[in-house]
VOPAGU-2260 file (C-alpha; in pm, 1 decimal, decimal comma):
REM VOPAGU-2260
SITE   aa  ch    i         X         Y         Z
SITE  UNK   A    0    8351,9    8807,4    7436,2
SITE  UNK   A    1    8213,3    8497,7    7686,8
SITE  UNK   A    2    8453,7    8442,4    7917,6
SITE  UNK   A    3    8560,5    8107,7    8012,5
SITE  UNK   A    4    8543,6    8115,8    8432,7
SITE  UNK   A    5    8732,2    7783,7    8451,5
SITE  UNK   A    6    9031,8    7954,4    8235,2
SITE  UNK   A    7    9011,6    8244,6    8379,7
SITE  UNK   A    8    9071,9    8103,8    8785,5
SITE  UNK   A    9    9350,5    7916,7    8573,8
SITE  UNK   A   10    9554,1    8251,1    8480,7
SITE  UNK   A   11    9469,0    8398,9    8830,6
SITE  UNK   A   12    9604,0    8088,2    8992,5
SITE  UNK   A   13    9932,1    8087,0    8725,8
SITE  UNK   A   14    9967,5    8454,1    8822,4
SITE  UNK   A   15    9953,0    8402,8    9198,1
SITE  UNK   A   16   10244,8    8120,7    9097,2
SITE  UNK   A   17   10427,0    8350,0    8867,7
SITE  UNK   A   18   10386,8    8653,6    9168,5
SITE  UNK   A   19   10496,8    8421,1    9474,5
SITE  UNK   A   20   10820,1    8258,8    9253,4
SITE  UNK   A   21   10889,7    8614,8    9040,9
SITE  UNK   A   22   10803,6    8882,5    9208,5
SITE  UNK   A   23   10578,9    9178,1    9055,6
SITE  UNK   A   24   10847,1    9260,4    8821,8
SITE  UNK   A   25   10796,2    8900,8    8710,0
SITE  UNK   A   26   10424,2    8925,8    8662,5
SITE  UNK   A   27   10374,3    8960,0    8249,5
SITE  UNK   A   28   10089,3    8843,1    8050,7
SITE  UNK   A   29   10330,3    8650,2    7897,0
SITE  UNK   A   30   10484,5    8466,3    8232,6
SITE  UNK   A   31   10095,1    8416,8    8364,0
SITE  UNK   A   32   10034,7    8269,0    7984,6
SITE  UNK   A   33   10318,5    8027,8    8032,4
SITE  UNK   A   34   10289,1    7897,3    8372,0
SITE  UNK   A   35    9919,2    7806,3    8281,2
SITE  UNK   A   36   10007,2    7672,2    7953,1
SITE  UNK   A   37    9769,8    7819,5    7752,1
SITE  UNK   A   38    9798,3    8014,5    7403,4
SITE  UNK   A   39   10019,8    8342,8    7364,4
SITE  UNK   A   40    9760,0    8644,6    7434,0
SITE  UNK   A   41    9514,7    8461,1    7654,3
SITE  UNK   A   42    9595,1    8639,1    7952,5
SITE  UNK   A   43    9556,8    8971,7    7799,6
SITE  UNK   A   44    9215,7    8884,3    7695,2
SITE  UNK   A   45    9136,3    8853,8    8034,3
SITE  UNK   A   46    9289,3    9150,8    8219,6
SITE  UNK   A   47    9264,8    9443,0    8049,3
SITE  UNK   A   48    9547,6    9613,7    8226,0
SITE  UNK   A   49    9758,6    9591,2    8516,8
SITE  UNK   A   50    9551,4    9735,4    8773,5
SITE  UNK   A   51    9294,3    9487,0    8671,2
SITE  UNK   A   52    9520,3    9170,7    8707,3
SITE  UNK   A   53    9624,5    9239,5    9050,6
SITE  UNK   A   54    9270,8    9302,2    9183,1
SITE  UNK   A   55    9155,0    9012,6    9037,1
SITE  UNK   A   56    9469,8    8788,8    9169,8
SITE  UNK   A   57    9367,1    9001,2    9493,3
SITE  UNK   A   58    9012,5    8839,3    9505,9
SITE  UNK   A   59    9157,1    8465,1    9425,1
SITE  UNK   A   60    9423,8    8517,6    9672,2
SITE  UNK   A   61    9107,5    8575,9    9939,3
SITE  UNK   A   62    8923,3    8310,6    9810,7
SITE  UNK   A   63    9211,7    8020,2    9798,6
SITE  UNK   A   64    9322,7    8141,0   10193,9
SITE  UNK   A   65    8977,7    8114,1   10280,2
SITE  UNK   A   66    8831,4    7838,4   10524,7
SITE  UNK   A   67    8583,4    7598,4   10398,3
SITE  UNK   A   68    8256,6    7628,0   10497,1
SITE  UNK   A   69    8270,1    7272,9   10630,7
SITE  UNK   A   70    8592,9    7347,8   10833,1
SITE  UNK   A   71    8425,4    7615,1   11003,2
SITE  UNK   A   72    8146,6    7486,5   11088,6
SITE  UNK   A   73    8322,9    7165,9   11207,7
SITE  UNK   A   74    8553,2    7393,8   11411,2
SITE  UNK   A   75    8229,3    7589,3   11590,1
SITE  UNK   A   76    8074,0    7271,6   11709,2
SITE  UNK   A   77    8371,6    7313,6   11987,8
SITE  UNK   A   78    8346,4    7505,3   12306,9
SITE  UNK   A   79    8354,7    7909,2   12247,1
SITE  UNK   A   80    8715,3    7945,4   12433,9
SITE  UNK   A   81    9032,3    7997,1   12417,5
SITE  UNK   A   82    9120,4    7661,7   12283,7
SITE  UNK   A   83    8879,7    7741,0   11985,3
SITE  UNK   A   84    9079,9    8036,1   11920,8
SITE  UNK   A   85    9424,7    7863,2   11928,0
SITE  UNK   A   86    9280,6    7574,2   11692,7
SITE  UNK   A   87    9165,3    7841,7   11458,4
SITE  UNK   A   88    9517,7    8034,5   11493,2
SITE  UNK   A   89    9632,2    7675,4   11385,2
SITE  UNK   A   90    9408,8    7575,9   11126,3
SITE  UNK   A   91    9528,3    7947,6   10980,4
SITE  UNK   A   92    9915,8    7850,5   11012,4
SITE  UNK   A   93    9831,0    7549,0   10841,1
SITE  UNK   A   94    9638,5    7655,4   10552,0
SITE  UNK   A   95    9975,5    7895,8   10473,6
SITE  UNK   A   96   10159,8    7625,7   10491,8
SITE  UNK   A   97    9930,9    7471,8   10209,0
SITE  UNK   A   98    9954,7    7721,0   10008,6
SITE  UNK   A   99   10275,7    7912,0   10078,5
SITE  UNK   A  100   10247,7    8071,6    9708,8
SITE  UNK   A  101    9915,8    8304,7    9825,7
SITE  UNK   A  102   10125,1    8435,4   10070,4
SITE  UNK   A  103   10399,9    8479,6    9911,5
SITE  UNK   A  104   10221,4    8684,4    9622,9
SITE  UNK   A  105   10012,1    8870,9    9881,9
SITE  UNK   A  106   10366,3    8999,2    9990,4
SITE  UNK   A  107   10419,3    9110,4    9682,6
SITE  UNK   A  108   10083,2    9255,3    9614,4
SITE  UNK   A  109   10202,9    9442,1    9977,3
SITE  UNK   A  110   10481,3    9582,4    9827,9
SITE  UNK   A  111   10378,7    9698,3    9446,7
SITE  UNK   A  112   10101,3    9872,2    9653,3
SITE  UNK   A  113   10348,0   10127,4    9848,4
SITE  UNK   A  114   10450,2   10186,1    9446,8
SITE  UNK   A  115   10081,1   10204,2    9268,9
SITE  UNK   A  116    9798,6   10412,9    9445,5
SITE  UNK   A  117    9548,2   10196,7    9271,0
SITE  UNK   A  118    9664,3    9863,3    9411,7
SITE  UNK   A  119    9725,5   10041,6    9748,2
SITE  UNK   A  120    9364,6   10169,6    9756,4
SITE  UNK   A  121    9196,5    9821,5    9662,2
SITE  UNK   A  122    9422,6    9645,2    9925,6
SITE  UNK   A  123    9357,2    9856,3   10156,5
SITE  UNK   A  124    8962,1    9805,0   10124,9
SITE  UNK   A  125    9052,7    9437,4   10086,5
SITE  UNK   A  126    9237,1    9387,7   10436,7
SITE  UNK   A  127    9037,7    9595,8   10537,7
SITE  UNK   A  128    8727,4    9439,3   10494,1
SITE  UNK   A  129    8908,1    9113,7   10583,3
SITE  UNK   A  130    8986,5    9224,8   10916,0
SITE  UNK   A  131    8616,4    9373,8   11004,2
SITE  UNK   A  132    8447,2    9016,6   10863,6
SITE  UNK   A  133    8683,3    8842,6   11162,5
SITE  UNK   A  134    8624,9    9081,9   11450,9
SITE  UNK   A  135    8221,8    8992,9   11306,4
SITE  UNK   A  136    8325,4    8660,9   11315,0
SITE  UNK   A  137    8426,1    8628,7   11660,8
SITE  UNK   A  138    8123,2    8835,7   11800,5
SITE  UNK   A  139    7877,7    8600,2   11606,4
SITE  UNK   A  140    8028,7    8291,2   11685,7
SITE  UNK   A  141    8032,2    8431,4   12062,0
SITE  UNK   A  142    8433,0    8363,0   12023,1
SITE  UNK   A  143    8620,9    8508,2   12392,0
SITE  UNK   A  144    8771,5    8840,1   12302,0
SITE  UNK   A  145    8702,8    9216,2   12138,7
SITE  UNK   A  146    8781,4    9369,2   11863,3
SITE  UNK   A  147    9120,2    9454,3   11966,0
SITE  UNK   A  148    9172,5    9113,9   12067,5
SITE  UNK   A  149    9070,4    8978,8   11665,4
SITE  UNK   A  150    9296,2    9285,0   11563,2
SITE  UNK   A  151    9592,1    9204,4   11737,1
SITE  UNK   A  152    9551,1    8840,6   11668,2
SITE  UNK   A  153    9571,9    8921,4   11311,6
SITE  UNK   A  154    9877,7    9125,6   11295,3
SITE  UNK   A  155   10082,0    8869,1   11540,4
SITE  UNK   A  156    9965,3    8633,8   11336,0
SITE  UNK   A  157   10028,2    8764,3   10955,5
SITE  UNK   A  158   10362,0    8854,4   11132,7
SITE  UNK   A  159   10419,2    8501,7   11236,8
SITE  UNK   A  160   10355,6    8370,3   10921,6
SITE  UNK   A  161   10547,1    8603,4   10713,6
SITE  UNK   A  162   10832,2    8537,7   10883,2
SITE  UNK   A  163   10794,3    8199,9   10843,1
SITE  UNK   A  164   10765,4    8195,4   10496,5
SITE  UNK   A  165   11056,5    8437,0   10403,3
SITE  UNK   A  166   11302,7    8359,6   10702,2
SITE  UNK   A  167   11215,5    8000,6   10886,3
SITE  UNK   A  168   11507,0    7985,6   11075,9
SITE  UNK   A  169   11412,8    8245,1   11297,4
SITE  UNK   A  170   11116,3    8073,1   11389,5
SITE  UNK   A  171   11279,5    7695,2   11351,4
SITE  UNK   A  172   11370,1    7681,7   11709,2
SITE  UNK   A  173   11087,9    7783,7   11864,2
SITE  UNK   A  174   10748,4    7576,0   11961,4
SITE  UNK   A  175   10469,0    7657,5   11717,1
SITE  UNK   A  176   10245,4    7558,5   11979,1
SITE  UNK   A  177   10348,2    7760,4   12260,7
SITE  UNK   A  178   10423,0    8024,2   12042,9
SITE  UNK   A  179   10054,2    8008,5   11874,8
SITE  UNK   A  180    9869,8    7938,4   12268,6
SITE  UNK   A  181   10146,0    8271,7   12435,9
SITE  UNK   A  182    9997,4    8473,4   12154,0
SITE  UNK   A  183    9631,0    8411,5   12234,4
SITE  UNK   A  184    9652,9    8417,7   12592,2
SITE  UNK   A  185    9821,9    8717,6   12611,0
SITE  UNK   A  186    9563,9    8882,5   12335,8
SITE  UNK   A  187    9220,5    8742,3   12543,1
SITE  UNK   A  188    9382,4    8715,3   12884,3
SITE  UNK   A  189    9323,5    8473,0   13185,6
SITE  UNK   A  190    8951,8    8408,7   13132,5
């Protein structure tokens, strides 16, 4: 069977929806099928199983969180310092606020992988990999810091923005700012 690619980023998209409001328990064929308003079945057609679905939602979970190419390359036409690095701890902030859903399902992805080995495995690689193209990142774009640096970075900040998303109040009284330029000072250090 052809596969329609246009329908297909549709039910991934519906399913990210159906993950972030729902929860895994909430993601059926049926539920993705509804939220993207398309015929009884189509999902299924799509992802043969389980396992399947939340790899591919994986993937388009990446690939919505992603920067654009443009924004990147805007971004590098700054001075390689620290205030690079805070603007791209900001520009990440604000792209989960965008799209608060991706992170929201990739929470729940999180947890239905300390329940299925399968999911665990392929996020694992995922992160993973994620983690290892932003520690190349920073060395090719000559950004101040290590690897531990990049690595810490990312934890404080998936930290930061998890607890944003499921408990703002913590966070409500505190300067973003601040918090974002602390983090990164204390991760690169006085240079």
């Amino acid at each position: 069977m052809v596969r329609n690619e246009a329908r297909r980023t549709a039910l991934l998209d519906a399913a990210i929806d159906v993950l972030a409001q729902e929860g895994a328990r909430g993601l059926t064929y049926r539920a993705i099928d509804a939220k993207a308003e398309v015929p009884a079945g189509t999902a299924s057609n799509y992802f043969a199983n389980r396992d399947e679905l939340m790899s591919a939602v994986m993937t388009r979970v990446h690939e919505r969180l992603m920067p654009s190419d443009e924004s990147v390359a805007e971004s590098l036409a700054h001075p390689r310092d620290k205030r690079l690095t805070v603007k791209f701890m900001h520009d990440i902030i604000k792209r989960a606020d965008a799209d608060k859903a991706c992170y929201l399902a990739m929470m729940e992805l999180r947890l239905e992988a300390t329940r299925r080995p399968e999911i665990r495995k392929a996020l694992t690689r995922t992160i993973a990999d994620n983690i290892e193209a932003n520690v190349a990142f920073n060395e090719e774009s000559e950004l101040p810091g290590d690897r531990m640096t990049v690595v810490s970075l990312y934890f404080a900040m998936t930290g930061l923005i998890y607890e944003r998303l499921t408990l703002p109040d913590v966070v409500a009284t505190m300067d973003l700012d601040e918090l974002v330029e602390v983090m990164v000072n204390r991760a690169i250090g006085p240079n």
